[in-house]
C-alpha positions as CSV (number, residue, x, y, z in Angstrom):
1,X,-15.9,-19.9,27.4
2,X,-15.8,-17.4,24.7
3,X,-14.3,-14.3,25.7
4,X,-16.5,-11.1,25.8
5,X,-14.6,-9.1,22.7
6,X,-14.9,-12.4,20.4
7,X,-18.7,-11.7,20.9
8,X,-18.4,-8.7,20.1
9,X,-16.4,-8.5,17.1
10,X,-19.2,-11.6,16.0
11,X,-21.9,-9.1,16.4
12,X,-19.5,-6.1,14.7
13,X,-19.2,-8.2,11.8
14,X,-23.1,-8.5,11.6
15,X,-23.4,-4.8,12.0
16,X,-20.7,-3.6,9.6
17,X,-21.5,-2.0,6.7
18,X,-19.4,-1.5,3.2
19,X,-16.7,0.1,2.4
20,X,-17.3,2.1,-0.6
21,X,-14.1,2.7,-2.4
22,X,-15.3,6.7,-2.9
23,X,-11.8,8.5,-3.4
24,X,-10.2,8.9,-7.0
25,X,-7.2,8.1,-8.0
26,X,-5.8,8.3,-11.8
27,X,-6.4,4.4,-12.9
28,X,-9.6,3.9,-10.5
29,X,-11.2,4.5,-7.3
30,X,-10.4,3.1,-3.3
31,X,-11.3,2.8,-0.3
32,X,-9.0,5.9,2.0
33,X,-8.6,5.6,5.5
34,X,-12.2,8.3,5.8
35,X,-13.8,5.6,3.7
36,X,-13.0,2.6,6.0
37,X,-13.8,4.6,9.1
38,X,-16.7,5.9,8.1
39,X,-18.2,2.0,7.5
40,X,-16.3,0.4,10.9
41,X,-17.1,3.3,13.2
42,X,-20.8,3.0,13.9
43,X,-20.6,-0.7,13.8
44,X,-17.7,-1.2,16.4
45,X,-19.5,1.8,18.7
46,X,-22.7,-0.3,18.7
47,X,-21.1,-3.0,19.4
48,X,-19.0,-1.7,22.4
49,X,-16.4,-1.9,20.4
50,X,-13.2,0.8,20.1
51,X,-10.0,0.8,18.2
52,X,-7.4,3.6,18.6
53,X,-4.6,4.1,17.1
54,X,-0.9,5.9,18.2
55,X,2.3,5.6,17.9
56,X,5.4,4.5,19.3
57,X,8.3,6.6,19.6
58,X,11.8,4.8,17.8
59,X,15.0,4.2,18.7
60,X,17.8,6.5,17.3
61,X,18.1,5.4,13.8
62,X,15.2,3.3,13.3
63,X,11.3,4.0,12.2
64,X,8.3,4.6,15.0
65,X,5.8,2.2,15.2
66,X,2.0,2.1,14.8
67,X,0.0,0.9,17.8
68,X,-3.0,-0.2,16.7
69,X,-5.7,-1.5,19.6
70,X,-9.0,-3.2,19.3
71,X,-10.9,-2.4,22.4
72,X,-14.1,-4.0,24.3
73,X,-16.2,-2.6,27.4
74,X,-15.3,-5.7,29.3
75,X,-11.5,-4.6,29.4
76,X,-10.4,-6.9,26.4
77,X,-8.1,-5.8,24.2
78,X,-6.2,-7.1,20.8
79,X,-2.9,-4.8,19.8
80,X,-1.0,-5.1,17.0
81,X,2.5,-3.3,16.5
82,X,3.8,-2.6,12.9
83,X,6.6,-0.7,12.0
84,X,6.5,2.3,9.9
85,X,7.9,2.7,6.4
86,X,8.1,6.2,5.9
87,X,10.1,7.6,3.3
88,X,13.1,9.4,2.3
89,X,12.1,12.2,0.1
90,X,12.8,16.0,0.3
91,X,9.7,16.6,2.5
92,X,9.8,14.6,5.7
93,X,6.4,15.6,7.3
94,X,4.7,14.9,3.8
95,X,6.6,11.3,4.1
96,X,5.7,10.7,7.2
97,X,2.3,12.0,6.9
98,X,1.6,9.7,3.8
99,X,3.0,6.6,5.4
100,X,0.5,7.3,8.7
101,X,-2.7,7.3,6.2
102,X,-2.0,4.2,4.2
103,X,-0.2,2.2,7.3
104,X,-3.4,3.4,9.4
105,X,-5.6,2.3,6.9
106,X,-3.8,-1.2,6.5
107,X,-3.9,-2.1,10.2
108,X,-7.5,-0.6,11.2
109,X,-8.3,-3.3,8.2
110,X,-6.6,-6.0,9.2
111,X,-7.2,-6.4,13.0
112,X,-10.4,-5.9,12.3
113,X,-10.2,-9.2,9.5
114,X,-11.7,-6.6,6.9
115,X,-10.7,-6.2,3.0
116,X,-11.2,-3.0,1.0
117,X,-9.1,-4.1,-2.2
118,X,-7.6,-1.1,-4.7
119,X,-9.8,-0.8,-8.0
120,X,-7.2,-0.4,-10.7
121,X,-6.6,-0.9,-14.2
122,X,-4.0,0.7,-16.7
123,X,-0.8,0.8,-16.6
124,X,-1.4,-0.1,-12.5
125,X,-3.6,-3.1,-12.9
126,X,-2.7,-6.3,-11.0
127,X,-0.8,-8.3,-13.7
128,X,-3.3,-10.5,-15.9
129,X,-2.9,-13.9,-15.9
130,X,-0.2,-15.8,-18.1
131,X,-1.3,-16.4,-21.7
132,X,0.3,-18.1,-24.8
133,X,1.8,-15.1,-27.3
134,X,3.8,-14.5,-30.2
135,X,8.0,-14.5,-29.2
136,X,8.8,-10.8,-28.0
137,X,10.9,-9.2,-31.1
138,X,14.7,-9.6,-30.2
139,X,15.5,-6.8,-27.9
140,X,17.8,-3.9,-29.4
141,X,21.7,-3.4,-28.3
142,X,21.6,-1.1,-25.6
143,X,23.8,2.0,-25.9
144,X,25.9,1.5,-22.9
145,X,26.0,-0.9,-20.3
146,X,24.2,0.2,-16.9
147,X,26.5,-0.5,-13.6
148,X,25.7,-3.7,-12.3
149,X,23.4,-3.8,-9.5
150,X,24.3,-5.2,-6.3
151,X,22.6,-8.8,-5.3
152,X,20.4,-7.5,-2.9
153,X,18.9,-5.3,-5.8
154,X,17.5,-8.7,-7.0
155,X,15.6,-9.9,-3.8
156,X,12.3,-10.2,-4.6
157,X,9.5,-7.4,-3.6
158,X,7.0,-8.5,-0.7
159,X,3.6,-8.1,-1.9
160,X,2.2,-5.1,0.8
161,X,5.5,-3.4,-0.6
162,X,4.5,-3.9,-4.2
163,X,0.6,-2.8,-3.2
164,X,2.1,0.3,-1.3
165,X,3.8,1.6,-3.9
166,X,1.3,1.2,-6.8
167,X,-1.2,3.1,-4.2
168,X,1.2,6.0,-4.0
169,X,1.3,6.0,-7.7
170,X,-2.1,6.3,-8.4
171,X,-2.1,9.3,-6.1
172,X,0.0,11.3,-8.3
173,X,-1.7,13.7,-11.2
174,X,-1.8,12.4,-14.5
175,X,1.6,14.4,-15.7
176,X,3.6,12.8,-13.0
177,X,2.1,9.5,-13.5
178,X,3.1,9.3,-16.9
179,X,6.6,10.8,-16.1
180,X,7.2,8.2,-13.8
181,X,6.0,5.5,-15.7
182,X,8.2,6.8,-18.5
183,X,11.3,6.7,-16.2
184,X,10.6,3.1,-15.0
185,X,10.4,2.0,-18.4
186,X,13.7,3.8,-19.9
187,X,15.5,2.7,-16.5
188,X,14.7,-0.8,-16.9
189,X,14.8,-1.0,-20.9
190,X,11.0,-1.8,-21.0
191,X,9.2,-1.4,-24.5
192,X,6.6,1.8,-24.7
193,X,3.2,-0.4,-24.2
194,X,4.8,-2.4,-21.4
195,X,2.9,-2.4,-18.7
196,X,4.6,-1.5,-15.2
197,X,2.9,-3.0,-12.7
198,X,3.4,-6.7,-14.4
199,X,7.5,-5.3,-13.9
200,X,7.8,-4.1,-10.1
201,X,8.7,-6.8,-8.6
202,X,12.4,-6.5,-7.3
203,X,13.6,-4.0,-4.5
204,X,15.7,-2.5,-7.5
205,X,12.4,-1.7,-8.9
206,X,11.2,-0.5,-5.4
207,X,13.7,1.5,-4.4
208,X,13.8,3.5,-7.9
209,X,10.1,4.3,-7.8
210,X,10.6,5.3,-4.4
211,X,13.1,7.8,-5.8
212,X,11.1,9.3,-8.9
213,X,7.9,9.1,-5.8
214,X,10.0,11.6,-3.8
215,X,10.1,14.3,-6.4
216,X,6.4,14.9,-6.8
C-alpha cells in the first residue's frame, strides 16, 4: 500500500511551481533559499505537506547539524541529518550564518527531489567541455620555489564542495571578486585569462579560497 506522504509528495510535485532564480550575483542570477521557499511553500501546504528545519547541537569540537524534516498530516515523516560546514573566518556568526542559508537551501531541495541549478558564466562558469587547441606556451621559471604541499592538499574536491564555494564567490562585490580571483591565479601560477573555476578542484584549492573568502 502506498504510504499516505508518498501521495502526497505525488500530488506536491503536481502543485509545485518554479523556482525562479531572482537574486543577483556578480556572474548571473540563482535561486536563494526566499526563492525556493517561496515556490515549495504553497504547494507542500496544499498538499498537507510541512518541512521544518533545526538544528542539532554538536559535540565539543565538532560542527552542529541540520535537521531537516518532511512532514504529512497522517504522522509520516522523512528526516535527513547533514552536517554543517561552517567556516573559519574572523566573523563566526557571519560564518555560521552563511553556512545555515546555503546548507538550508541544499537540503529543503533535495528531500524534496527538487533542482534550482546556479546560472553562471565568467570566470565562475562550470568548465566547458574539452576541445582540441594549440600547445600552451612553455610555462616561465618561477622565481622561487613554493613549499611543498602536503599529500592531502592533493585529494581531490567533492563536487557540493566545489559548488559551495563558487556560490560564495559570486556573492562577493565585483572588487573582491576580482581580488580573489587575482590571488588564486598568482597562488597557483595560473596565466591572466585563465579561467578559475575550470582550476578548483583540489582541497589545496579549497582551503585557499576559503582563506581569501574569510577576509571579505
Amino acid at each position: 500500500m502506498t504510504s499516505e506522504l508518498t501521495k502526497a509528495l505525488c500530488g506536491f510535485y503536481k502543485d509545485v511551481s518554479v523556482i525562479h532564480k531572482d537574486a543577483k550575483a556578480q556572474y548571473g542570477k540563482f535561486a536563494d533559499l526566499a526563492s525556493v521557499l517561496t515556490a515549495v511553500t504553497p504547494a507542500l501546504a496544499k498538499n498537507g505537506l510541512a518541512c521544518p528545519q533545526t538544528f542539532e547541537p554538536a559535540a565539543e569540537g565538532q560542527e552542529p547539524f541540520l535537521i531537516t524534516t518532511l512532514c504529512h498530516t497522517s504522522g509520516e515523516t522523512i528526516q535527513s541529518r547533514l552536517p554543517m560546514v561552517v567556516g573559519k573566518g574572523r566573523n563566526v556568526l557571519h560564518d555560521f550564518g552563511g553556512s545555515v542559508t546555503y546548507l538550508r537551501r541544499y537540503a529543503l531541495l533535495a528531500i524534496l527531489g527538487l533542482a534550482a541549478d546556479v546560472d553562471t558564466d565568467g570566470d565562475l562558469g562550470e568548465p566547458a567541455p574539452v576541445t582540441k587547441s594549440k600547445p600552451s606556451p612553455a610555462p616561465q621559471p618561477k622565481a622561487a620555489k613554493k613549499q611543498e604541499a602536503p599529500a592531502s592538499a592533493d585529494l581531490p574536491l567533492s563536487a557540493d564542495d566545489r559548488k559551495l564555494l563558487l556560490t560564495c564567490m559570486q556573492e562577493l562585490t565585483k572588487d573582491n571578486l576580482g581580488a580573489v580571483i587575482a590571488a588564486f591565479r598568482q597562488e597557483f601560477s595560473l596565466s591572466d585569462d585563465a579561467k578559475v573555476s575550470n582550476e578548483i578542484t583540489t582541497e589545496q584549492h579549497a582551503e585557499f579560497l576559503r582563506a581569501q573568502l574569510a577576509r571579505y
